[in-house]
N, C-alpha and C positions, 0 to 999 in steps of 0.2 A: 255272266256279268251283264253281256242286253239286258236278259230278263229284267233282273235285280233294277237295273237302273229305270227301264220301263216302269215296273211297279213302283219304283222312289218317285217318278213322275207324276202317275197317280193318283197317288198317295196326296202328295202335294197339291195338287187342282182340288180333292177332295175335301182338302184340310181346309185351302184357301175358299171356298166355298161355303165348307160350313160355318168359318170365323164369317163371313161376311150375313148370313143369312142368320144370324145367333142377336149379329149387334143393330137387326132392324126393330126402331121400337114402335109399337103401338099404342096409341094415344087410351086405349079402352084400359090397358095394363095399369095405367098411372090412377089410382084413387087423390091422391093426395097431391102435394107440388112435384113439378116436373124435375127429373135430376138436371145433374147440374150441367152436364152434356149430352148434349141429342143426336146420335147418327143416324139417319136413314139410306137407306140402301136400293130400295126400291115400292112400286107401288105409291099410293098417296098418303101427304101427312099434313095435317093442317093445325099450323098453332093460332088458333082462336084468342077473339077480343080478351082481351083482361088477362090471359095467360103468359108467364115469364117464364122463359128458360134462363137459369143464374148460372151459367156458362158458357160453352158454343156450339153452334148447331154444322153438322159437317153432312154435307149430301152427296153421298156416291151414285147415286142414278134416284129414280122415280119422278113425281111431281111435288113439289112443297110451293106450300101458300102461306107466306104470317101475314095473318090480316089485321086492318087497319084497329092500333088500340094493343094489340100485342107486343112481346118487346123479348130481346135475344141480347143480354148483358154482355156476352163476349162479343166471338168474332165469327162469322159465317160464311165458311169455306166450299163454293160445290165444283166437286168434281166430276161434271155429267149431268145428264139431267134436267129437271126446269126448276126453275127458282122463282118466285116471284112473292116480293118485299111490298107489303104495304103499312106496317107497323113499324117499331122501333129498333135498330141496332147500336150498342153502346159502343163499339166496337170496328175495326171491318172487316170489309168482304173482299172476297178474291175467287173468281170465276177462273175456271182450267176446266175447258169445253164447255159444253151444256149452253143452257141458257140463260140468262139471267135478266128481270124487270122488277125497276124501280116506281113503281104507280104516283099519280100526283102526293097521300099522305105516305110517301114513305121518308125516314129518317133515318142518314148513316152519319154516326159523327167520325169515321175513322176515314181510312183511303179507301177506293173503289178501286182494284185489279183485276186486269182482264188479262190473258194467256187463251190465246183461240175463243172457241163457240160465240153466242151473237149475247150481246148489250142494248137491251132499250131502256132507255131513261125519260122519264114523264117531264113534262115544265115544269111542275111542282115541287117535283122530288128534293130534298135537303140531301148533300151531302156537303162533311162538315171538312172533310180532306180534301185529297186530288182525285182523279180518275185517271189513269192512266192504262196503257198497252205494256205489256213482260212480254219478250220474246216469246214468240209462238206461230202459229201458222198464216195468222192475220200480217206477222212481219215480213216473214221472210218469203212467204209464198210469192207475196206480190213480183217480190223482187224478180222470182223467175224472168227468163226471157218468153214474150208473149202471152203472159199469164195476168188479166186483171180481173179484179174482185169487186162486186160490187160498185163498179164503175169507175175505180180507183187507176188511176194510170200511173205504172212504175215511172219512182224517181230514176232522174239519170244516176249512174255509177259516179261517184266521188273520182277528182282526181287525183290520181298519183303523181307525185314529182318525179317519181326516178322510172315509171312507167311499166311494161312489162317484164324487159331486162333486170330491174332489181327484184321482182315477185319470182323471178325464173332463178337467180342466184340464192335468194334467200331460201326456196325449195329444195333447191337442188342440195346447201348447206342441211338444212334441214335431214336430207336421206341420207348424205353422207355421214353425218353426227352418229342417229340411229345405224347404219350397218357396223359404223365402227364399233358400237357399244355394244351389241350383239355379239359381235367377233369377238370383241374380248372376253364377253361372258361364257362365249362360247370355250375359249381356251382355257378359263379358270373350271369351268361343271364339270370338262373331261379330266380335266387333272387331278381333281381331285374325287369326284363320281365316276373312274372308267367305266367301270361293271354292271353300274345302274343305267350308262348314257347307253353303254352296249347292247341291254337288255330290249331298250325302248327301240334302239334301229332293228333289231334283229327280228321284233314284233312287227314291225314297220314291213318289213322285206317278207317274213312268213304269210304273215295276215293283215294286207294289204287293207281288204275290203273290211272286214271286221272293225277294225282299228276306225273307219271313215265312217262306217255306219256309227260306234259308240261315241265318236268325237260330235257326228252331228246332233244324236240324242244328248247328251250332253248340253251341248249350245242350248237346246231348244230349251232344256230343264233350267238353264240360267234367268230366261225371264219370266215363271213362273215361281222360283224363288226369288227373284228378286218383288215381285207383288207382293207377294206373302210377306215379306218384310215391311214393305210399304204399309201394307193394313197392320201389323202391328202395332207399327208408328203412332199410328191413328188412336191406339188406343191410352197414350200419353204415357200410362205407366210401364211400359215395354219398350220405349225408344231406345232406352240402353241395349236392352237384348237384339231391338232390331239393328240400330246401328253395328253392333259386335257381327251381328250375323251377317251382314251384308256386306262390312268389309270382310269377314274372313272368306263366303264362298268369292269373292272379287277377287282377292290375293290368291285364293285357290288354282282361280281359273287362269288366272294370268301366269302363275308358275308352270301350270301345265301345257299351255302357249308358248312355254320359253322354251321348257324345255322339251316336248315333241319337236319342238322348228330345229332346235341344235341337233338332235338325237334325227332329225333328218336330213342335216348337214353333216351329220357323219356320215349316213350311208351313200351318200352322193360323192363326198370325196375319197371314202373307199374303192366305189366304183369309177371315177376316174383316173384313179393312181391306177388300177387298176389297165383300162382302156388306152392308159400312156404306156405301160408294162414298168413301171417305177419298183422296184422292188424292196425288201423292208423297210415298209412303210410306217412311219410314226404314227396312231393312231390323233394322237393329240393334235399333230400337226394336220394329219389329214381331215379331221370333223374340225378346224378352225377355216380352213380354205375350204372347206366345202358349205358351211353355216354361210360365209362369206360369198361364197356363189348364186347359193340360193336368194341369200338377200336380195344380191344386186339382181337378181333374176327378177324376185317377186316388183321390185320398184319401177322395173321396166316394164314386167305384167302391169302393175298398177296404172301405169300411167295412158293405158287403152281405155280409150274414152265407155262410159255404162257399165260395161263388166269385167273392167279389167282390176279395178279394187274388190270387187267383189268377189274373183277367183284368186285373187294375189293373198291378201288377209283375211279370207274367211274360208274358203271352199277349200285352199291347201293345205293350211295348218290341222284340218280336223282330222287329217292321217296321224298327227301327232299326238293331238288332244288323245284319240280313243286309243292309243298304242301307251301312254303315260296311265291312262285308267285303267288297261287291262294288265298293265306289268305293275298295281300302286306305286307308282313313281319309281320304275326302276327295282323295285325290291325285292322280287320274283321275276322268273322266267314266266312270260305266259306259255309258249308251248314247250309239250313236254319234249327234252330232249336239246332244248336250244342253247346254243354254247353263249356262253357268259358273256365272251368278248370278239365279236365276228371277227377274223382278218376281211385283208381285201379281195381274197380269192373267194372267202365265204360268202363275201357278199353281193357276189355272183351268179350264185348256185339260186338254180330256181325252185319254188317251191315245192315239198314233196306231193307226189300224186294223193289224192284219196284213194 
C-alpha cells in the first residue's frame, strides 16, 4: 500500500506537470487572431501593438509584456511571475505574488488587486476602479511582532473591551465545544462501526510505524492534489470536475482524521481500563473516554507555544490517518491474523516478533 500510494504521488506531480507545460502558448503557433484565452506558464510572451486577446490572459510564472497599443478584453490574473501592462485592459487584474507594473500608457478600466508580490504603478497609469490590498503576506506579515517591511511600522493591536480574560473564555469555549462533538461522534462510529473502529485500533497497536509513515505520505499527496485541482480550474471548462474533486478528496481526508483520532481513542481507553484492572469492559464506553482523553490531551499539547499545535494536530493523527488507508476504512484486517475486535487485555499484548 506505501508503494501504491508513492506511485499515486507520482503520478500526480507528473500529471500536474504536464497539464501545466501543455497549456503554455507560443505567440509563433497563432497564424491567425489570438484565442480567446492566453495562459502562459513560463518563459517569455509578449502581446505586441495592434494585437487583441478577446478574453483573459492568466500567468502562472514567466515574464509578459502587453505593450503600449495592445489590448486584453477580459481580465488578467498573475499568479507568479512578472507582468508588466503598458497597453489596454478591458477588464481587471489581480496580482497573487509575482510582480506586477503599470507603465505611464497603460490602461485598466477594472479594479487593481494585490494578495502579496510587489506593485509599481507609473503617474500615468489609468486605472478606472480601486487598487486595493486582499489579505496576503504584505497584511499580515507586518502585523508580526518586530517584523517590518519596507519601512512600514506595525499598527498597534486594536482594543479589546473585555481584554484577555474574554479571548481566554471564548477559546477555552471554543475546545470545549469541539472535544464534546468528537466525543459524541466518537460514541455514535463505535456503535454502530464496532468491527471497522476495531480493525483501525488494532492496526494502530500492530503497526505502529507503518500506519505514520502512510498517514504522512498521505498528507503530503493532499497538496499536490489539491494543485492539480486548482490548474483545472483554470481551464474554465473543468471547474465543475475540479470543484467535485477537491471537495471529495477534502471530505475524504477529513473522515479519515475522524476516524483514525476515535479508533485511537479506543485503544487508549482499552489500555487504561486496562491499567486500572476494570474488568468487562464496554468497548463503546471505553473508545468514548478514551477519544475524550486524547482530545483533552491534544488541546493541552496544543497550547505549548511553536510546536505544540504542530505535534497536537498534525504529527499525532497521522497514526490514524495511515492505520484508516491500510485497513480501507475499517473494511479489512490489514494484518493477517488480527482479531476483529481487540479486548482490553489485547490490547496490551505487544507486537509479534519478526
Amino acid at each position: 500500500m506505501v508503494r501504491k500510494l508513492s506511485s499515486l504521488a507520482v503520478a500526480c506531480v507528473a500529471a500536474l506537470a504536464l497539464l501545466v507545460l501543455s497549456a503554455r502558448p507560443a505567440v509563433a503557433e497563432f497564424a491567425g487572431p489570438l484565442p480567446d484565452d492566453v495562459t502562459v506558464t513560463s518563459g517569455e510572451y509578449t502581446l505586441a501593438s495592434g494585437e487583441v486577446i478577446d478574453g483573459d490572459l492568466v500567468v502562472l510564472g514567466g515574464t509578459v509584456v502587453i505593450e503600449d497599443g495592445a489590448q486584453v478584453s477580459g481580465d488578467v490574473v498573475a499568479l507568479g511571475g512578472s507582468t508588466t501592462i503598458s497597453g489596454e485592459v478591458s477588464g481587471a487584474v489581480a496580482l497573487i505574488g509575482g510582480s506586477l507594473e503599470l507603465t505611464e500608457t497603460a490602461v485598466v478600466a477594472g479594479d487593481v488587486t494585490r494578495t502579496g508580490g510587489s506593485f509599481e504603478r507609473a503617474a500615468g497609469a489609468d486605472v478606472g476602479g480601486t487598487v486595493t490590498d486582499a489579505p496576503g503576506l504584505t497584511n499580515w506579515l507586518p502585523a508580526l511582532p518586530g517584523v517590518v517591511i519596507d519601512g512600514a511600522v506595525p499598527e498597534d493591536p486594536p482594543v479589546r473591551p473585555f481584554g484577555l480574560v474574554f479571548e481566554f473564555v471564548f477559546n477555552l469555549f471554543q475546545s470545549l465545544l469541539w472535544i464534546a462533538a468528537v466525543t459524541a461522534l466518537a460514541l455514535v462510529v463505535t456503535a454502530f462501526w464496532p468491527d471497522q473502529t476495531a480493525r483501525v485500533a488494532a492496526t494502530i497497536r500492530l503497526e505502529p510505524w507503518r500506519a505514520f509513515g502512510l498517514g504522512f505520505l498521505t498528507s503530503l499527496a493532499m497538496p499536490v492534489l489539491m494543485g492539480l485541482f486548482v490548474l483545472l480550474a483554470l481551464t474554465l471548462c473543468l471547474i465543475p470536475v475540479s470543484a467535485v474533486g477537491a471537495l471529495g478528496v477534502g471530505v475524504l481526508y477529513g473522515m479519515a482524521w475522524l476516524f483514525g483520532w476515535i479508533a485511537l481513542g479506543q485503544l487508549v481507553g482499552l489500555r487504561l481500563a486496562e491499567a486500572l484492572n476494570v474488568q468487562n469492559v464496554n468497548t463503546v464506553v471505553a473508545t468514548t473516554l478514551g477519544t475524550l482523553g486524547v482530545s483533552v490531551l491534544a488541546h493541552l499539547v496544543g497550547a505549548v507555544p511553536f510546536v505544540g499545535g504542530l505535534v497536537a494536530w498534525f504529527v499525532l493523527p497521522l497514526i490514524g490517518i495511515g492505520a484508516v488507508a491500510l485497513t480501507r476504512f475499517g473494511a479489512r484486517p490489514y494484518v493477517q491474523g488480527a482479531p476483529p475486535a481487540p479486548s482490553a487485555s489485547e490490547a496490551l499484548e505487544p507486537p509479534p516478533m519478526a
